[in-house]
Backbone bond lengths (Angstrom), bond angles and torsions (degrees), N, CA, C in turn:
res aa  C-N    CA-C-N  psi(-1)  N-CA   C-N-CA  omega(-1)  CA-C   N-CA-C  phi
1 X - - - 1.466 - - 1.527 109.66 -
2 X 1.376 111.99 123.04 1.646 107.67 -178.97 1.304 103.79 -92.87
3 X 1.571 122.11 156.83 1.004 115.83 -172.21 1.763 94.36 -124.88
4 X 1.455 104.86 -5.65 1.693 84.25 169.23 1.554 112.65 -145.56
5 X 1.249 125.24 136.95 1.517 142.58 178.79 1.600 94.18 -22.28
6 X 1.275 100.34 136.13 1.821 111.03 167.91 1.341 95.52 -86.93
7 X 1.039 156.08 64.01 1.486 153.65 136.71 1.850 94.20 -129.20
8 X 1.238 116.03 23.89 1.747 111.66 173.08 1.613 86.34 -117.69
9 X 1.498 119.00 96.91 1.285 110.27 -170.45 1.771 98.38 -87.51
10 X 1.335 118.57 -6.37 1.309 119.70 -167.72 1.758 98.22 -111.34
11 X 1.218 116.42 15.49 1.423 111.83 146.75 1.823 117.18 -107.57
12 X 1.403 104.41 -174.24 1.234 113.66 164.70 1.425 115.57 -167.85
13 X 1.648 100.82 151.56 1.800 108.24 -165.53 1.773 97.82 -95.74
14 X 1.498 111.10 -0.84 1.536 104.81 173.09 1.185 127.60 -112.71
15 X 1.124 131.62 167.54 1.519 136.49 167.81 1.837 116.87 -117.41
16 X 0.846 102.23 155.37 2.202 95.67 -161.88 1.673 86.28 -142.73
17 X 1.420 108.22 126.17 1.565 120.79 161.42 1.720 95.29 -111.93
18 X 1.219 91.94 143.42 1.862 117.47 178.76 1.172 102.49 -112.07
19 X 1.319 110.67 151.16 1.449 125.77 -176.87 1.499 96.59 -143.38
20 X 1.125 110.39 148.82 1.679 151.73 -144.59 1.537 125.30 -145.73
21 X 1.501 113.92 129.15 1.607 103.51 -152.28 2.241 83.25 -71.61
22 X 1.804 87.14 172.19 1.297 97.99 -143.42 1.498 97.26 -162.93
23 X 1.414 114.89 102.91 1.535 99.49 144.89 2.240 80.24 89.62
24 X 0.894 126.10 7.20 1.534 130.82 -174.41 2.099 115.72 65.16
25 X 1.173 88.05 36.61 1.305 112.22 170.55 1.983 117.30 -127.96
26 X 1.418 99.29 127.67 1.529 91.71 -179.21 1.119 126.13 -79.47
27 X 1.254 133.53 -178.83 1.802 128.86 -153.89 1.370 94.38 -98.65
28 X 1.091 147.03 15.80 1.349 164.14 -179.16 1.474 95.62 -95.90
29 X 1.386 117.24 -73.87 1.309 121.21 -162.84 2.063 109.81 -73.83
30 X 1.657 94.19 -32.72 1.968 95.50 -170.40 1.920 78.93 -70.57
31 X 1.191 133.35 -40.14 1.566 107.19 -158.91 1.619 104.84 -82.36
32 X 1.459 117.29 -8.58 1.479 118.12 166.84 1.621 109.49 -78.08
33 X 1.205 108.03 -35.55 1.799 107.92 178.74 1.970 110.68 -65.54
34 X 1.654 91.28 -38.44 1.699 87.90 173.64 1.119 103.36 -58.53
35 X 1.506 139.78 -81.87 1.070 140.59 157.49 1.589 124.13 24.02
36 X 0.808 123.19 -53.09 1.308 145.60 -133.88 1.910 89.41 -117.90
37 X 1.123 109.11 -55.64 1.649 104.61 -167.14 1.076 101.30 -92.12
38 X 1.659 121.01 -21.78 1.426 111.78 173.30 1.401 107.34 89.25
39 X 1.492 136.19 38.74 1.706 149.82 -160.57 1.382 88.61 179.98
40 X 1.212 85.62 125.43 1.540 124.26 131.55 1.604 113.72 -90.31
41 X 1.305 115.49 118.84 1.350 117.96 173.34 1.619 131.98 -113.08
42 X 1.632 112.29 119.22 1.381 101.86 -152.20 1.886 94.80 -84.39
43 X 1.485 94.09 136.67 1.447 119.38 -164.55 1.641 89.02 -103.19
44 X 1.284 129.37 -56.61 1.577 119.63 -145.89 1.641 111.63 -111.78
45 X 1.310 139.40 148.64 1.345 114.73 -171.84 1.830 98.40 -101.71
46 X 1.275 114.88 155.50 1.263 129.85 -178.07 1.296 135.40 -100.02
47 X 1.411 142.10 -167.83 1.008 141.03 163.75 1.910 125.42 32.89
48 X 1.255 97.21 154.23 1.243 115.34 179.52 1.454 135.99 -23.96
49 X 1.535 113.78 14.88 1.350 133.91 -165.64 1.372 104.27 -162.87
50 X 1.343 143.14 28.32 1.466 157.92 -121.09 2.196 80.04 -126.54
51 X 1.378 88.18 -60.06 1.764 86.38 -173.10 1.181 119.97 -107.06
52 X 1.486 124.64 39.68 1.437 146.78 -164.22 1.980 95.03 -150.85
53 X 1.052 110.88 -70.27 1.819 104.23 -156.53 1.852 94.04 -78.96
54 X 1.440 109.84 179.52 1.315 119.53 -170.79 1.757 106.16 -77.77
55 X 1.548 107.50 113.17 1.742 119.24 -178.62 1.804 96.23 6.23
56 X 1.777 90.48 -77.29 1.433 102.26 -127.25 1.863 99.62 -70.48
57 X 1.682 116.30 12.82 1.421 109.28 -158.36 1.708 94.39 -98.22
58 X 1.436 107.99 -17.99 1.483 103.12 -175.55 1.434 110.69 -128.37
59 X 1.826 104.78 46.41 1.795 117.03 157.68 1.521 106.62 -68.17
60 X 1.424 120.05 136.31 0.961 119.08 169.51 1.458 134.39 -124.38
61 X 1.328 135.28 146.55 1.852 104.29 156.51 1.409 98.60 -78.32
62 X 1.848 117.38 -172.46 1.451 103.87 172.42 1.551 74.00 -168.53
63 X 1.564 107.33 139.43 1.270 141.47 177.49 1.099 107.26 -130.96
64 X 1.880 113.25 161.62 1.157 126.54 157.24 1.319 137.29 -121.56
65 X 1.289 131.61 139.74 1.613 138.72 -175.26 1.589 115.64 -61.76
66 X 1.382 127.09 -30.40 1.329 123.92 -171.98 1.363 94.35 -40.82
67 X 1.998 77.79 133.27 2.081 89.77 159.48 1.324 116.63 -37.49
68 X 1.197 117.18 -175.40 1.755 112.30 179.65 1.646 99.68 -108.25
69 X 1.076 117.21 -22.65 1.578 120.00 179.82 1.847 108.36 -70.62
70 X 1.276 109.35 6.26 1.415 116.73 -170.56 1.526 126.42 -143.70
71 X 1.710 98.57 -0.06 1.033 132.57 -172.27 1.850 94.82 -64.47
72 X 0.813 144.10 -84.43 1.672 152.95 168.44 1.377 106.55 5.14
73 X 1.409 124.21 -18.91 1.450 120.78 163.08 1.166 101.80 -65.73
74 X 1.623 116.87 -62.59 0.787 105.90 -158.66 1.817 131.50 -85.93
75 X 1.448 110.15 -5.62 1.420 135.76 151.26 1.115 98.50 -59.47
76 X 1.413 146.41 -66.30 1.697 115.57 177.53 1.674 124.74 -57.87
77 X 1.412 112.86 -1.56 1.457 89.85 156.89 1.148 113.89 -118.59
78 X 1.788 141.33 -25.00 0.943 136.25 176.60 1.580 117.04 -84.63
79 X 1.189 122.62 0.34 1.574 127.11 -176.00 1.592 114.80 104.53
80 X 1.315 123.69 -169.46 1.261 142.06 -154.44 1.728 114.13 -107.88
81 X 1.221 110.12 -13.32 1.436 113.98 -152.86 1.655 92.10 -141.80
82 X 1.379 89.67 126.06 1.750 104.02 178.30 1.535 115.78 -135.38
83 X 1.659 130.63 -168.47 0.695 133.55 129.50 1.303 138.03 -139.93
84 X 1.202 143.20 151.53 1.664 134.81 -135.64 2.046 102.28 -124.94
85 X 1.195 83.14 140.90 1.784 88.38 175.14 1.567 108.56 -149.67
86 X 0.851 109.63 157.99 1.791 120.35 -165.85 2.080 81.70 -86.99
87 X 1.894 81.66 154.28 1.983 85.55 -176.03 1.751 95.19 -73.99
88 X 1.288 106.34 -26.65 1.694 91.57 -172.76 1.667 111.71 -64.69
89 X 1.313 114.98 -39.77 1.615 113.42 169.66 1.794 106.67 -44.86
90 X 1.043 106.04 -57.76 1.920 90.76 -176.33 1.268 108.80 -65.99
91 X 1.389 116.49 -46.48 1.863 113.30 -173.47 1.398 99.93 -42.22
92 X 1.180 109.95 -55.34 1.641 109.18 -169.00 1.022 116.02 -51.41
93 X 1.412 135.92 -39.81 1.460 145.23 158.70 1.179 125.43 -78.26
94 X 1.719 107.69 24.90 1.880 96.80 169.62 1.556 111.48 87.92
95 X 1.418 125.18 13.96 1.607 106.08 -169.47 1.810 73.34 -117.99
96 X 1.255 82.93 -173.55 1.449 91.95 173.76 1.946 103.10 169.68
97 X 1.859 120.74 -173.94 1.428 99.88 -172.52 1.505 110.98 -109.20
98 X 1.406 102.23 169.01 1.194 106.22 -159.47 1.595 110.15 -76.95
99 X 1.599 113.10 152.79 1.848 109.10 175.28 1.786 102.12 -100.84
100 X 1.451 93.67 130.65 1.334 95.03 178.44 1.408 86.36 -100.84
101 X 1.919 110.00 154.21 1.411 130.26 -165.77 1.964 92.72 -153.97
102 X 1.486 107.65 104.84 1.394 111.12 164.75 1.808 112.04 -42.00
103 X 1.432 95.82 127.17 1.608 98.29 -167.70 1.452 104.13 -58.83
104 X 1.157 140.52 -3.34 1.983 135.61 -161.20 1.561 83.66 -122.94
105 X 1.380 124.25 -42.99 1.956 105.14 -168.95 1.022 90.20 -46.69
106 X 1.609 77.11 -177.27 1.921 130.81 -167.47 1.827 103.52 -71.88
107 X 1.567 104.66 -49.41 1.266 78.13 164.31 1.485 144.00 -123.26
108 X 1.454 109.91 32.37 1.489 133.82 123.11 1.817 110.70 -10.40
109 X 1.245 87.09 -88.55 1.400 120.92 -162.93 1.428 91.80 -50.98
110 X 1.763 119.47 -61.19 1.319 98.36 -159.58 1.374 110.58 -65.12
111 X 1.636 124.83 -42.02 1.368 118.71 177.46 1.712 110.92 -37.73
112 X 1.373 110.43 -35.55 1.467 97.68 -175.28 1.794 120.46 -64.63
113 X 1.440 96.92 -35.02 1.572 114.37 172.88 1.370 112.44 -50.53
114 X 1.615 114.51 -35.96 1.274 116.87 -155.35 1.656 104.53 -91.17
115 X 1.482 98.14 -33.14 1.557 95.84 -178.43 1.479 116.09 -80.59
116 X 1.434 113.59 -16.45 1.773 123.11 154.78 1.228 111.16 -30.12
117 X 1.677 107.02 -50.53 1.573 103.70 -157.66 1.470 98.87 -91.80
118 X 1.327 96.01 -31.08 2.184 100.84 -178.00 2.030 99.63 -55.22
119 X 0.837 99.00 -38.88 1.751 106.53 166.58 1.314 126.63 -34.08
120 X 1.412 103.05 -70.85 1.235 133.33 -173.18 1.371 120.45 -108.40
121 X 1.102 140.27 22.67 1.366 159.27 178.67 1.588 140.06 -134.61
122 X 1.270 121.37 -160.81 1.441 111.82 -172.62 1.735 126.09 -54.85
123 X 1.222 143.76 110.22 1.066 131.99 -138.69 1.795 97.47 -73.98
124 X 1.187 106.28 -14.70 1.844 101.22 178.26 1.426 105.51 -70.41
125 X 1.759 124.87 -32.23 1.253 122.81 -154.23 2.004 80.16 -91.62
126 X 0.806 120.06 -21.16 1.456 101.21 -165.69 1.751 94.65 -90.62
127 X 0.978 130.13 -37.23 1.809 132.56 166.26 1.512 110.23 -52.84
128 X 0.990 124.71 -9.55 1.396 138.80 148.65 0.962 139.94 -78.54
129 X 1.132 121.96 -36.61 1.232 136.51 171.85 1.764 110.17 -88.76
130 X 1.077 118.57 -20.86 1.192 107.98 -172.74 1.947 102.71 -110.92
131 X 1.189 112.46 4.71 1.582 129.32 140.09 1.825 103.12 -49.89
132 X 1.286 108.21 -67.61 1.424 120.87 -170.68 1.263 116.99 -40.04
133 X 1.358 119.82 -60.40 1.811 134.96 -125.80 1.674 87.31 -96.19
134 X 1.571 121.21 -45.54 1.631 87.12 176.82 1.517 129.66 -85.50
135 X 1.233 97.03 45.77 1.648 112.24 162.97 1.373 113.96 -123.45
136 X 1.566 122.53 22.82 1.406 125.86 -171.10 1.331 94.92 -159.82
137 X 1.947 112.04 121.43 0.950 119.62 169.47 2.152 104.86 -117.15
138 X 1.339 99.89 148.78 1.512 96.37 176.22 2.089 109.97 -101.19
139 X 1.622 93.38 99.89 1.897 75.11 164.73 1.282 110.58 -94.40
140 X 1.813 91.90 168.69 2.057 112.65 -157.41 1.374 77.09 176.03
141 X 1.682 72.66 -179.32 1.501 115.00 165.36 1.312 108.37 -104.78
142 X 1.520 106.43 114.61 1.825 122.88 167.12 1.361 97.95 -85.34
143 X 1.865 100.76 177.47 1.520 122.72 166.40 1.627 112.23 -70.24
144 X 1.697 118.99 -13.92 1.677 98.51 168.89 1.248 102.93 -109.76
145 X 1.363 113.36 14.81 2.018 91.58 -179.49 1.523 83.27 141.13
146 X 1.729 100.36 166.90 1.289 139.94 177.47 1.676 109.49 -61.70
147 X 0.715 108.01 112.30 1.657 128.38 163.14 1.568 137.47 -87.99
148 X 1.358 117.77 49.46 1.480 123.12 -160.04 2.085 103.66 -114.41
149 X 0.567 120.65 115.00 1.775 125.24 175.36 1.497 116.89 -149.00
150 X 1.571 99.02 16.44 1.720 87.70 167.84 1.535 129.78 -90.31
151 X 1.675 113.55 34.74 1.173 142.83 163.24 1.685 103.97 -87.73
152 X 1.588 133.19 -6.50 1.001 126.78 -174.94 1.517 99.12 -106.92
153 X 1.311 122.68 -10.75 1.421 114.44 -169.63 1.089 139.25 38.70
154 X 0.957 128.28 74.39 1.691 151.37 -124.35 1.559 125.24 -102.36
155 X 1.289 121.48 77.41 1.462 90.74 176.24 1.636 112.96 -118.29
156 X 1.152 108.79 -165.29 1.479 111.11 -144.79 1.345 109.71 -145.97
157 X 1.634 130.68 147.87 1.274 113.27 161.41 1.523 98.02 -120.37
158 X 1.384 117.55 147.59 1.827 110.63 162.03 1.356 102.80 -99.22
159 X 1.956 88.78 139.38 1.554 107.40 -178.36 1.636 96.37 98.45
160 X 1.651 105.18 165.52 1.217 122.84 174.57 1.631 104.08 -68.16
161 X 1.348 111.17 149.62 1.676 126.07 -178.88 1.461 104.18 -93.09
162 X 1.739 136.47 115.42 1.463 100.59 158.10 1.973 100.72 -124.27
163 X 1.231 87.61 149.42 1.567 112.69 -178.77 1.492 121.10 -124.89
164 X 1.458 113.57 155.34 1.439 119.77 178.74 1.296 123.10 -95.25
165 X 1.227 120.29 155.07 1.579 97.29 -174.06 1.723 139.60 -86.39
166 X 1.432 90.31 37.40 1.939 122.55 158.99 1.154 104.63 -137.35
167 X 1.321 137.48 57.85 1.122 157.00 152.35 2.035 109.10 -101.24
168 X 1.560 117.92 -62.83 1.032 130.13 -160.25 2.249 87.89 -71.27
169 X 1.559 92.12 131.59 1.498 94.32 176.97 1.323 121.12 -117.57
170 X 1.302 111.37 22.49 1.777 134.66 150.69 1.634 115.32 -173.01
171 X 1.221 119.08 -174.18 1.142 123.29 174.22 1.241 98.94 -154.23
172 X 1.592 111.22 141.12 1.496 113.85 171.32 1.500 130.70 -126.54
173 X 1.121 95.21 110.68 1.410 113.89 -168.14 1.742 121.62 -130.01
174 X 1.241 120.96 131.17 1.615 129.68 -160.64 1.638 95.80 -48.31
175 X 1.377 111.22 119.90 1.422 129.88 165.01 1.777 108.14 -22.42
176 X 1.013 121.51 -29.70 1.679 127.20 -168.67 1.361 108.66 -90.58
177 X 1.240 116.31 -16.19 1.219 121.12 179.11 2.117 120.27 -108.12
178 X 1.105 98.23 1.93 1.668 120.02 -171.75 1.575 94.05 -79.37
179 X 0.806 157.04 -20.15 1.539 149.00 146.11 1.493 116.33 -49.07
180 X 1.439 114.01 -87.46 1.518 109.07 151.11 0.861 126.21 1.27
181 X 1.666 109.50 -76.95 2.193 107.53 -168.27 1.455 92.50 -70.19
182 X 1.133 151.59 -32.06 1.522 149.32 165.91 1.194 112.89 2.11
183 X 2.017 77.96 -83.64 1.629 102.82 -178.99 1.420 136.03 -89.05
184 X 1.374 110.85 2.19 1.300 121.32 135.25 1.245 145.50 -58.36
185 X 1.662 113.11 -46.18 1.604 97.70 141.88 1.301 124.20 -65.76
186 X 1.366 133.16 -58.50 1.053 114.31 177.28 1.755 134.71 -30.89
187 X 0.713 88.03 -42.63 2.105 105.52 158.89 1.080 97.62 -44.26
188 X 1.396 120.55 -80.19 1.363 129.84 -141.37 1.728 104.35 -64.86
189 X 2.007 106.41 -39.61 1.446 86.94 169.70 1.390 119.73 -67.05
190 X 1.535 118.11 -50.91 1.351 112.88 -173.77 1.603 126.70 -44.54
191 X 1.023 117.91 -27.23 1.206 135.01 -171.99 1.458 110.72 -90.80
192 X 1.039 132.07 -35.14 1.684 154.66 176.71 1.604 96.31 91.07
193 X 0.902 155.21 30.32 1.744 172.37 162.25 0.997 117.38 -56.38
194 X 1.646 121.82 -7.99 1.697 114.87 179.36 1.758 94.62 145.36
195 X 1.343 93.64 167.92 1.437 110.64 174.91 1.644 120.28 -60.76
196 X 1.467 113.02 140.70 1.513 117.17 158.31 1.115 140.68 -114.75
197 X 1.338 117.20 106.27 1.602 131.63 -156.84 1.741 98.62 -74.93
198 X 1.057 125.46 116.77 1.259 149.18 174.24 1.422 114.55 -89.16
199 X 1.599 124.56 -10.52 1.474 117.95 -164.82 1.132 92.92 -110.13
200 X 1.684 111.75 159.90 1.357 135.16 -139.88 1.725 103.03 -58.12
201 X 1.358 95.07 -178.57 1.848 94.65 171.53 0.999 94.62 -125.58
202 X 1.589 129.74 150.28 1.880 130.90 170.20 1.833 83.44 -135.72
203 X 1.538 73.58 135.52 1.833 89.34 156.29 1.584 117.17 -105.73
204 X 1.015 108.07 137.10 1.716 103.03 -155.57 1.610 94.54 -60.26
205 X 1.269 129.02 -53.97 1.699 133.82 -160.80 1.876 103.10 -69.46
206 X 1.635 111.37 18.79 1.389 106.10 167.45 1.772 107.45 -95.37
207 X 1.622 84.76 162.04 1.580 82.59 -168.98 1.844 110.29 -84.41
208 X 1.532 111.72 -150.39 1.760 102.57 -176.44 1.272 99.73 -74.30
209 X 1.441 112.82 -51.03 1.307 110.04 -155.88 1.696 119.08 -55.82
210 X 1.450 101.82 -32.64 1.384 112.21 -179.16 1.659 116.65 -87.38
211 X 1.324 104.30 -27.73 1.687 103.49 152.79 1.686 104.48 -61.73
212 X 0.550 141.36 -66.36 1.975 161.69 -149.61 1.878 81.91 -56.01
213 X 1.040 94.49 -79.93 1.719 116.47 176.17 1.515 107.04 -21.38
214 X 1.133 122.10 -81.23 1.434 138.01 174.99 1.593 123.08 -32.09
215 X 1.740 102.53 -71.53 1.245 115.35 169.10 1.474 112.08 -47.70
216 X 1.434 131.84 -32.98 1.140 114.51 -161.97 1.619 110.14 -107.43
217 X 1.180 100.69 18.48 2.097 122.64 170.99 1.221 95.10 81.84
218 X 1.283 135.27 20.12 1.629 118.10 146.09 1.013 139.84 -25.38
219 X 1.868 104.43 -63.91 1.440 129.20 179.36 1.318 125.22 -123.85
220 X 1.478 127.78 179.98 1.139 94.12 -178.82 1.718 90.15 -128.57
């Protein structure tokens, strides 16, 4: 279900998590291992209550909304290799995007007031609040440096993600390598060895038309 007109070239109906070599494995292979188990697993805790609420309440995955024709910003800093899900697949499961709040505003500040009391107060009002906070990050200027990334448009799920394998609604991976993952799934069905992802391939450094093209079974 799209939720916005394809002539809104500065929206998008997807969300894309990147994966990054890891652990002495490349981001090629950790987004083939997700793949494979069907999880995304949230490793790091997030948002604005990350070193205040309890670790494990603000683990997150964390994706981003950029169109895909614009995505290559953000593939030069997070890497080459993603995987893509429509926003209604996370809504449905509780994720949703993140609120950025200037770290000095008004309501900065009040979230800070509020998590004072989520601290020190009724343990239901603070299980609430800490539902909230990893969906709200504050950029500023900290004591190690500048903190600004709401050019990545951010959203997030808390907790590990698991999906089927017609769930994922692209994958992005460098055009040179889209043969390969081919016949790697294909293996994997023939063989019974694991799941085969059938949905499209985008290389992030393609342009709209050829994203546009693709997604809509043009190409393959």
């Amino acid at each position: 279900m799209k939720r916005y007109s394809t002539a809104w070239h500065d929206m998008s109906d997807y969300v894309v998590h990147f994966t990054r070599d890891y652990h002495g494995r490349s981001a090629y292979d950790n987004m083939l291992g997700i793949l494979s188990a069907g999880m995304l697993r949230a490793g790091n805790a997030f948002g604005i209550a990350r070193q205040r609420a309890p670790y494990a309440s603000q683990r997150a995955v964390c994706f981003s909304e950029i169109p895909m024709h614009l995505v290559s910003r953000l593939a030069a800093r997070r890497g080459e290799y993603g995987i893509g899900f429509t926003k209604v697949f996370l809504l449905e499961r509780g994720g949703g995007p993140v609120w950025y709040v200037e770290r000095d505003g008004r309501a900065a500040k009040a979230l800070g007031r509020l998590m004072a009391f989520a601290q020190s107060g009724d343990p239901a009002v603070a299980a609430s609040m800490w539902t909230i906070t990893p969906f709200v990050d504050a950029p500023g200027d900290y004591a190690n440096g500048t903190y600004r990334f709401e050019w990545e448009r951010e959203w997030r799920h808390v907790g590990d993600l698991s999906f089927s394998v017609t769930d994922p609604a692209f994958l992005v991976i460098p055009e040179r390598l889209h043969g390969a993952a081919r016949v790697f799934f294909g293996n994997a069905r023939a063989e019974n060895t694991g799941p085969c992802y059938e949905c499209p391939f985008l290389d992030p450094r393609w342009d709209r038309d050829r994203i546009s093209a693709t997604m809509d079974g043009e190409q393959s």
